[in-house]
C-alpha positions as CSV (number, residue, x, y, z in Angstrom):
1,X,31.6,114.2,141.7
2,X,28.1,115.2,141.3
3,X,25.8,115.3,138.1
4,X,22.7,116.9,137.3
5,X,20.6,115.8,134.5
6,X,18.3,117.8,132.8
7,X,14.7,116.4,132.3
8,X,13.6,117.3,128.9
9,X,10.4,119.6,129.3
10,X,9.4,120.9,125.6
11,X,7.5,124.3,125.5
12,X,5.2,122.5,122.3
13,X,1.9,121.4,121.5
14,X,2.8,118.7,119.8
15,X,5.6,116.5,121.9
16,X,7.5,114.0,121.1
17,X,8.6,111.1,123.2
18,X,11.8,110.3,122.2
19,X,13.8,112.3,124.8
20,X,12.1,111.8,127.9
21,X,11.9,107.6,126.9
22,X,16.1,107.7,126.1
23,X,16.7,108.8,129.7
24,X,13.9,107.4,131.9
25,X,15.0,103.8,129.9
26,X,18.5,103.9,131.0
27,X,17.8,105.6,134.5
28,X,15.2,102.4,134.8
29,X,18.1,100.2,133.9
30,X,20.6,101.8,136.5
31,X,21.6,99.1,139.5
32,X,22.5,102.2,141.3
33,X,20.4,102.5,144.3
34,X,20.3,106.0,144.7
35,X,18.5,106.5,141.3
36,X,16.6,103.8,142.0
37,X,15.4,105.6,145.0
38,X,15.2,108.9,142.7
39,X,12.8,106.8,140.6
40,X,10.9,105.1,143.2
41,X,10.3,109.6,144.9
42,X,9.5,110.8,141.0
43,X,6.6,107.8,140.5
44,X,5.3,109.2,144.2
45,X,5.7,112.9,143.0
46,X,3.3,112.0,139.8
47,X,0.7,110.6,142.3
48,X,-2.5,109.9,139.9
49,X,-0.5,110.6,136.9
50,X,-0.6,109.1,134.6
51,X,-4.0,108.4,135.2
52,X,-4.2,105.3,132.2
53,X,-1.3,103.2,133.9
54,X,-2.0,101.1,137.0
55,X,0.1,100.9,139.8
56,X,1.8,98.3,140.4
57,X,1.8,98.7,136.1
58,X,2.3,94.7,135.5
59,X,0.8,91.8,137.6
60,X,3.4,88.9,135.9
61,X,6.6,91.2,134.3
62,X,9.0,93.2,136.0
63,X,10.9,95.4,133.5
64,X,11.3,98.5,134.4
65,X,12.5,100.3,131.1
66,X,9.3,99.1,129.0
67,X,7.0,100.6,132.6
68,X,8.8,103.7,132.2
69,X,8.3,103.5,128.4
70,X,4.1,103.2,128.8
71,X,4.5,105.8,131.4
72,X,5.7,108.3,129.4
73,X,3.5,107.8,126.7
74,X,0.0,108.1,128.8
75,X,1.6,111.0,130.2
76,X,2.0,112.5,126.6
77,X,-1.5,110.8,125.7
78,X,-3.1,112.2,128.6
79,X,-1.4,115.8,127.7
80,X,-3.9,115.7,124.7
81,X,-6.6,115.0,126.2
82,X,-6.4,117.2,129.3
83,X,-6.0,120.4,127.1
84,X,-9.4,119.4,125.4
85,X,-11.4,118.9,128.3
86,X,-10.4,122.3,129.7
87,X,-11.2,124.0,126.1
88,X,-14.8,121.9,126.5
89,X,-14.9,122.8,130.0
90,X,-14.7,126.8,129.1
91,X,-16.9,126.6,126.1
92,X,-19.7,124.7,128.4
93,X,-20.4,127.3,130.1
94,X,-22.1,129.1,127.4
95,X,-22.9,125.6,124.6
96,X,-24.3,123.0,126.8
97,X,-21.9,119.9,126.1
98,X,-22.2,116.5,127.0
99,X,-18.7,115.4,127.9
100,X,-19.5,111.2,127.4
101,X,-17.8,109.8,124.7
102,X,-18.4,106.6,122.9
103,X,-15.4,104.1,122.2
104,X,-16.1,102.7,118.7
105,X,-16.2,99.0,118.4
106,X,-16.0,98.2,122.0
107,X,-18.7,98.9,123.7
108,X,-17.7,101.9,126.5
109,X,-18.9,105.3,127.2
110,X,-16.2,107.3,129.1
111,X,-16.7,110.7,130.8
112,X,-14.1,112.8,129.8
113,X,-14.7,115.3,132.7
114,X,-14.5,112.4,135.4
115,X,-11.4,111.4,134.0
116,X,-9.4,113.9,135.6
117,X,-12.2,115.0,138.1
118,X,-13.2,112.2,139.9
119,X,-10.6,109.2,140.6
120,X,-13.1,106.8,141.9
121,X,-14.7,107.0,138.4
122,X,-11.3,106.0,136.7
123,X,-10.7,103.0,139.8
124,X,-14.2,101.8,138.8
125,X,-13.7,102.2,134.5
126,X,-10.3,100.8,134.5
127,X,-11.4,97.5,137.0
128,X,-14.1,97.3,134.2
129,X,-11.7,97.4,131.5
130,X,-9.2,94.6,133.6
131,X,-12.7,92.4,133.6
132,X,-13.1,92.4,129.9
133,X,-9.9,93.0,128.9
134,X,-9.6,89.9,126.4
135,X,-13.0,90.9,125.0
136,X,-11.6,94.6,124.1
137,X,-8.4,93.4,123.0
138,X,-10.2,91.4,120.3
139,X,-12.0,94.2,119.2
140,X,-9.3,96.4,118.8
141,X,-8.7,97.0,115.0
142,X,-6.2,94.7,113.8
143,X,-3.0,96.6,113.1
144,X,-3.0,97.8,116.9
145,X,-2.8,94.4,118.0
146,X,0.2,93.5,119.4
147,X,2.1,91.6,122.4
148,X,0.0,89.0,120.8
149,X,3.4,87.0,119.7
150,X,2.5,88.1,115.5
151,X,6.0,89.6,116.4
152,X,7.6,87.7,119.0
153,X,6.0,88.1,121.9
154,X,3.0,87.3,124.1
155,X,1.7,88.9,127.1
156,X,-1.6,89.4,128.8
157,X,-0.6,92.3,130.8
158,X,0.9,94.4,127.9
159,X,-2.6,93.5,126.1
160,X,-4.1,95.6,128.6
161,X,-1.7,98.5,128.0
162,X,-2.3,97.7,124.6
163,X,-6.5,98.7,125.1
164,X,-5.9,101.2,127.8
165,X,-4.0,103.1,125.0
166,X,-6.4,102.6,121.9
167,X,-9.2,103.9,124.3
168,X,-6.8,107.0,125.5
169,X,-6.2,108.0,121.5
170,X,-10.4,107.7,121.2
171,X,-10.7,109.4,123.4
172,X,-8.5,112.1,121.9
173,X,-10.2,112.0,118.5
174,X,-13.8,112.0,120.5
175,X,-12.5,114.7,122.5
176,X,-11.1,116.9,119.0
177,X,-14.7,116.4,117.4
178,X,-16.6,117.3,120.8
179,X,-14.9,120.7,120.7
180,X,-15.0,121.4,116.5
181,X,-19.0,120.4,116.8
182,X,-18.8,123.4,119.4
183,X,-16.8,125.4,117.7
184,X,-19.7,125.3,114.9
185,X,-22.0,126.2,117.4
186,X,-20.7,129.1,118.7
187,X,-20.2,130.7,115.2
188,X,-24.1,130.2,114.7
189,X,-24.7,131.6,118.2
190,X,-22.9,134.4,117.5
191,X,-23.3,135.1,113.8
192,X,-23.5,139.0,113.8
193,X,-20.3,138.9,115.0
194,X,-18.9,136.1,113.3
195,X,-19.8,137.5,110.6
196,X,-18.7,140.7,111.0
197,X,-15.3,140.0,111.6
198,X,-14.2,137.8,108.6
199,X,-12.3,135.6,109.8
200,X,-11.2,131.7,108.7
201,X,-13.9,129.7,108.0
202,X,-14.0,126.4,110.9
203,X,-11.7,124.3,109.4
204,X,-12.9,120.0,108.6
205,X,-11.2,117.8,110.4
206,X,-8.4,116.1,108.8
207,X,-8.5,112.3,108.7
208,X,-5.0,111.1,107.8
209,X,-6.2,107.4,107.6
210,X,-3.6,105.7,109.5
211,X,-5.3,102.8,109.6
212,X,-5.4,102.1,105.8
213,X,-2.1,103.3,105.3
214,X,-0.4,101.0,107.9
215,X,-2.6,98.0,106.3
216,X,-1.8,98.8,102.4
217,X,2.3,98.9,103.6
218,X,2.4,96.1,105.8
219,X,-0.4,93.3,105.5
220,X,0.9,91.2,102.1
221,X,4.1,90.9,104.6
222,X,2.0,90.2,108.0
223,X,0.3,87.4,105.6
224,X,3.5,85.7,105.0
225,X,4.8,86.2,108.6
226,X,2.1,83.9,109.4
227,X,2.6,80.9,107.0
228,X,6.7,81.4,107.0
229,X,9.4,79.4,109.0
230,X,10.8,80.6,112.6
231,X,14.2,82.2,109.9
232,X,11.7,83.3,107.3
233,X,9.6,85.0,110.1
234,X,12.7,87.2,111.7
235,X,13.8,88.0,108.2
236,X,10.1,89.2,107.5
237,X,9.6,91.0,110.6
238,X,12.9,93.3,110.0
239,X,11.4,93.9,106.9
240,X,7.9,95.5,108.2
241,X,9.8,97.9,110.3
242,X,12.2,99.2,108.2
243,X,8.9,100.0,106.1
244,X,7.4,101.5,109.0
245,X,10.5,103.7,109.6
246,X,10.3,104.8,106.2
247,X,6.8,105.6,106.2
248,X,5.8,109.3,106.0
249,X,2.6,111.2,107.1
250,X,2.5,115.1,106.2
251,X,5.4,115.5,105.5
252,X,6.9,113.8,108.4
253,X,8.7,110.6,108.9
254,X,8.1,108.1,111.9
255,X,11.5,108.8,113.5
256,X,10.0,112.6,113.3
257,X,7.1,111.7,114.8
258,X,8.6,109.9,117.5
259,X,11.5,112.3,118.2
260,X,14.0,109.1,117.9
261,X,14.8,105.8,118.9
262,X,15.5,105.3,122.7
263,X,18.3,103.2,123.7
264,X,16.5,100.0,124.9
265,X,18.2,97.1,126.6
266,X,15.8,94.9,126.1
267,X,15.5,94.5,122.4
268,X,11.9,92.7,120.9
269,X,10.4,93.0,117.6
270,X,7.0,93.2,119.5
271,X,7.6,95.9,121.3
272,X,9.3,98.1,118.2
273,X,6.4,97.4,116.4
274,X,3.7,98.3,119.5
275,X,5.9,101.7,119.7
276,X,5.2,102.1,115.9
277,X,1.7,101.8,115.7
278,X,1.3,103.1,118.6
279,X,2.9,106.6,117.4
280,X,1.4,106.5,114.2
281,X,-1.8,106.1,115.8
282,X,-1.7,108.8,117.6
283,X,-0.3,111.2,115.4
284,X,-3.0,110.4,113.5
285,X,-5.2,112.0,116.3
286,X,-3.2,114.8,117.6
287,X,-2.1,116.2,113.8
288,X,-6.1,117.1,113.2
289,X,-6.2,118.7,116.8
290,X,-2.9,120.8,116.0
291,X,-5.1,122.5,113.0
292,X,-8.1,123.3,114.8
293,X,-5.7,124.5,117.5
294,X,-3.8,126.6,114.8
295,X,-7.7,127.6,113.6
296,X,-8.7,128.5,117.5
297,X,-5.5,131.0,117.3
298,X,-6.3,132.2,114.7
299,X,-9.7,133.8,115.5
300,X,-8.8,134.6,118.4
301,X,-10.6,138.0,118.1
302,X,-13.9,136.2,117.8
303,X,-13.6,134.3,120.8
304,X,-12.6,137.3,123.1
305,X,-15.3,139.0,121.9
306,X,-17.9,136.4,122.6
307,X,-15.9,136.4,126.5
308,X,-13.9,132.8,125.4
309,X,-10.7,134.3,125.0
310,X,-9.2,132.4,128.2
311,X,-9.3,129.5,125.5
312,X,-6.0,130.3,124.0
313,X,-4.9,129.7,127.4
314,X,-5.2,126.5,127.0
315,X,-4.2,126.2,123.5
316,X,-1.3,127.5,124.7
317,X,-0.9,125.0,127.6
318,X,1.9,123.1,126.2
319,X,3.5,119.9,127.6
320,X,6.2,122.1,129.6
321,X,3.4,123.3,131.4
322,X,1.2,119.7,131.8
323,X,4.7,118.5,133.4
324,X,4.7,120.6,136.0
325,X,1.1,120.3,136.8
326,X,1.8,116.7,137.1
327,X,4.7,116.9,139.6
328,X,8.0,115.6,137.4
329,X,10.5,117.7,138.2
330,X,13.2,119.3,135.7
331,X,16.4,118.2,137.0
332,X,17.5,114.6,138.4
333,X,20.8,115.6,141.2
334,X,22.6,112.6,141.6
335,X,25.8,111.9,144.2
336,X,27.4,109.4,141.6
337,X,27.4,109.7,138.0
338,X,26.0,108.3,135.2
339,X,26.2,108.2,131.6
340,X,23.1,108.8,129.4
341,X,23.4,107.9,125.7
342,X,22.1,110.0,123.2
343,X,19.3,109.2,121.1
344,X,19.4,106.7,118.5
345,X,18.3,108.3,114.8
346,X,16.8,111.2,115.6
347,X,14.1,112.9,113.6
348,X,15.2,115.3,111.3
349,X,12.0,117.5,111.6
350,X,10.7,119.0,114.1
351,X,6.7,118.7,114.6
352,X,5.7,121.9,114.3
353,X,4.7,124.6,116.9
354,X,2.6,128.0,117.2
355,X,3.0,131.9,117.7
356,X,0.5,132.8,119.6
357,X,-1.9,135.3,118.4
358,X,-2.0,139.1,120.1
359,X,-3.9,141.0,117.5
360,X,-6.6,143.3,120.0
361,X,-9.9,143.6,119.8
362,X,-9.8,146.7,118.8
363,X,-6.9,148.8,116.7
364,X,-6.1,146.0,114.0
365,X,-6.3,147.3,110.7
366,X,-6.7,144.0,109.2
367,X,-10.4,144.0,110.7
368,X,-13.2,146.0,112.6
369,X,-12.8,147.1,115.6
370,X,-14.8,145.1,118.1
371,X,-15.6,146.9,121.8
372,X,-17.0,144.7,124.7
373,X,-18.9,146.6,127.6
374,X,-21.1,145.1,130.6
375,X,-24.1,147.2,130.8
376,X,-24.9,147.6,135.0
377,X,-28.7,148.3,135.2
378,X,-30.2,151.7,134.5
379,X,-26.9,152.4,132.7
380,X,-28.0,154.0,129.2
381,X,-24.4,155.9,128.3
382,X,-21.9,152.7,126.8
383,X,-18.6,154.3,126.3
384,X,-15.4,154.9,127.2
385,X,-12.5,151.9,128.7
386,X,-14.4,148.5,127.7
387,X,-13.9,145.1,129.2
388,X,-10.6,144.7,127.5
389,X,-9.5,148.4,128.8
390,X,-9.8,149.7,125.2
391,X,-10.9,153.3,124.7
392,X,-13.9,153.4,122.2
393,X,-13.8,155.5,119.4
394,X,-16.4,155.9,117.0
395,X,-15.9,158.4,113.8
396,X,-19.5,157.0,112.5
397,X,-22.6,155.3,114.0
398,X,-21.1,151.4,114.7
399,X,-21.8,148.7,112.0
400,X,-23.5,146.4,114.7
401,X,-24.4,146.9,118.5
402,X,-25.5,143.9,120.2
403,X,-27.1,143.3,124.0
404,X,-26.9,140.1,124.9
405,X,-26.1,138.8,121.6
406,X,-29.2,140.4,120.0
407,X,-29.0,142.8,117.2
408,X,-30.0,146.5,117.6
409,X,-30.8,149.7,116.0
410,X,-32.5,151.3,119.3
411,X,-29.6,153.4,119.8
412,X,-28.0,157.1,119.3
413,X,-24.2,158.5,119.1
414,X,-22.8,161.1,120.7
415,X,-19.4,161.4,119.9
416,X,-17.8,158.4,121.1
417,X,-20.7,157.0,123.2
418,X,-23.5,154.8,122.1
419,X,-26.9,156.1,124.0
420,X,-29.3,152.7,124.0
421,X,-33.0,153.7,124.1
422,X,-34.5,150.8,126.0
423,X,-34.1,150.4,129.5
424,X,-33.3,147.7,132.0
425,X,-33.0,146.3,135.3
426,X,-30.4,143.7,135.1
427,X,-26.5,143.6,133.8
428,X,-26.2,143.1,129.7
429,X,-23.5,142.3,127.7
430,X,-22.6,145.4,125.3
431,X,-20.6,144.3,121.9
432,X,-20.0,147.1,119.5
433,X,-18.5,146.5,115.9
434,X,-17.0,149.7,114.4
């Protein structure tokens, strides 16, 4: 009897890993070769990906559920990151960006471009990192810390997952502020229409302080765990998870955040706790992304109109979508079958998600109408389909007409035609705001 088991692939912008973990885990944990083998043709399928985790992933350990676990959480991490760049990537060509971003408190400048353009770059970074790795670990804010036995365990080559994944959620916060900077930009290069259009005002970015609220919950305990007997210690350590499991962050809880616990075999304090802070890390990061995402859909009409509509594409390009670009495939066919577990306390929110914005340039009543034209050279008539194949109408002389993003008055109407004075011998762009 066959079976076919469905890989999770969630159409969000926010995923959780809980799902993909609870299977991968106990496919990793199959003696079965033919899964094994299944495994062994998915890690070739992913090829680069995840970029973050090397290959073989540990030099001294050989558990395959806890590789499978880091796996899947650079591939989420890397999600993030790879929608950014390609936002930055579209608004470079018209705000000059430089795509280096500092790691605070240790040290590195990473090219976020290179990262997924150029794999020598990321062969040469990460044999940097493995050089210096006990250096960066130490520099790591304190809370992230772990496989450093505080909880049980010691291990020098999960203390190198440990920095590749505080860099990766840097990265993602570096990323988030490279784009909102830009974002700011583009509303001063454009002010006429940004102005023009009313729309949101660019949002701050959010700063849930993770950091302080993981240390006000847990360090009076992590300051006993060190002074306490071997008993004391167990009993203390339960305690600071089932604080952290109880912790909430807008609104959600950690079990939300994580979209449940997996069904591990190999059960360790440490590694609960590294799958805590880990999560609540980088919520911390992707939670002020999600509302300048929600703030990019939302004025939407700007960017089209400025020729940066294709960004919603990418808003848009949620971690259904990454998967496939990344090779894993939906289903798993296997010859004998096997029983997956469901998962263990799952959250009992969803994160949430986005509608994405359709509203046209042009026939909202909410706003003006905004018409976008190239202007070919000697061409003096603007009218008719624009750009976005909208036909113009003008009732009254426009409230702005701008050529390359320069104001104008050197015009006449003739019904619905706009008939520009000056002359020219190369291709303009034409915005006119009814």
């Amino acid at each position: 009897m066959s079976q076919t088991i469905n890989i999770p692939c969630s159409s969000v912008i926010l995923p959780t890993k809980g799902d993909l973990t609870n299977i991968f885990i106990q496919l990793a944990n199959s003696q079965n070769k033919e899964i094994q083998e299944l495994l062994d043709e998915i890690d070739s399928l992913l090829g680069n990906f995840p970029i973050t985790v090397s290959k073989p992933l540990y030099s001294s350990l050989d558990i395959p559920e806890l590789e499978w676990e880091k796996k899947i959480t650079a591939i989420l991490q890397e999600y993030h990151l790879f929608v950014q760049v390609k936002i930055l990537e579209l608004i470079n060509d018209i705000i000059p960006i430089s795509f280096e971003i500092p790691i605070p408190g240790l040290g590195i400048d990473i090219d976020i471009l290179k990262f997924f353009s150029d794999p020598n770059y990321i062969i040469t970074l990460k044999a940097e990192i493995v050089k210096k790795v006990d250096i960066l670990y130490n520099l790591i804010p304190d809370p992230y810390r772990t496989f450093d036995g505080e909880y049980g365990f010691v291990s020098d080559d999960l203390k190198l997952e440990v920095v590749m994944s505080y860099i990766m959620s840097k990265l993602n916060k570096g990323a988030l502020g490279l784009i909102h900077d830009a974002a700011g930009k583009l509303i001063e290069k454009f002010e006429e229409i940004w102005s023009a259009l009313g729309l949101p005002d660019l949002p701050t970015l959010t700063d849930l302080s993770i950091e302080n609220i993981i240390k006000e919950l847990i360090d009076s305990l992590r300051d006993d765990l060190r002074d306490a007997s071997n008993e004391e210690k167990e009993k203390i350590r339960k305690e600071i998870i089932e604080l952290l499991e109880d912790i909430e962050v807008v609104g959600f809880k950690l079990m939300d955040i994580l979209g449940g616990k997996p069904n591990e075999f190999i059960i360790s304090d440490e590694r609960t706790m590294d799958r805590f802070m880990e999560a609540l890390r980088d919520f911390g990061e992707n939670w002020p992304k999600y509302l300048l995402q929600e703030w990019l859909n939302k004025v939407k009409k700007f960017l089209d109109a400025i020729g940066l509509g294709k960004i919603l594409d990418f808003v848009f390009f949620d971690f259904c979508d990454f998967l496939t670009l990344i090779g894993l495939p939906k289903t798993i066919n296997l010859t004998t079958p096997i029983t997956i577990a469901p998962l263990l306390n799952p959250g009992k929110n969803s994160l949430p998600g986005l509608t994405r914005n359709i509203t046209p340039l042009s026939g909202d009543p909410e706003s003006r109408d905004v018409y976008t034209f190239t202007r070919v050279k000697d061409q003096s008539i603007i009218g008719g389909l624009d750009n976005q194949g909208s036909f113009m109408t003008l009732n009254s002389d426009p409230f702005k007409v701008l050529v390359d993003n320069i104001l104008t008055t050197e015009f006449t109407r003739e019904g619905n035609n706009i008939i520009l004075q000056n002359s020219t011998n190369v291709n303009q762009n034409i915005v006119i705001i009814v």
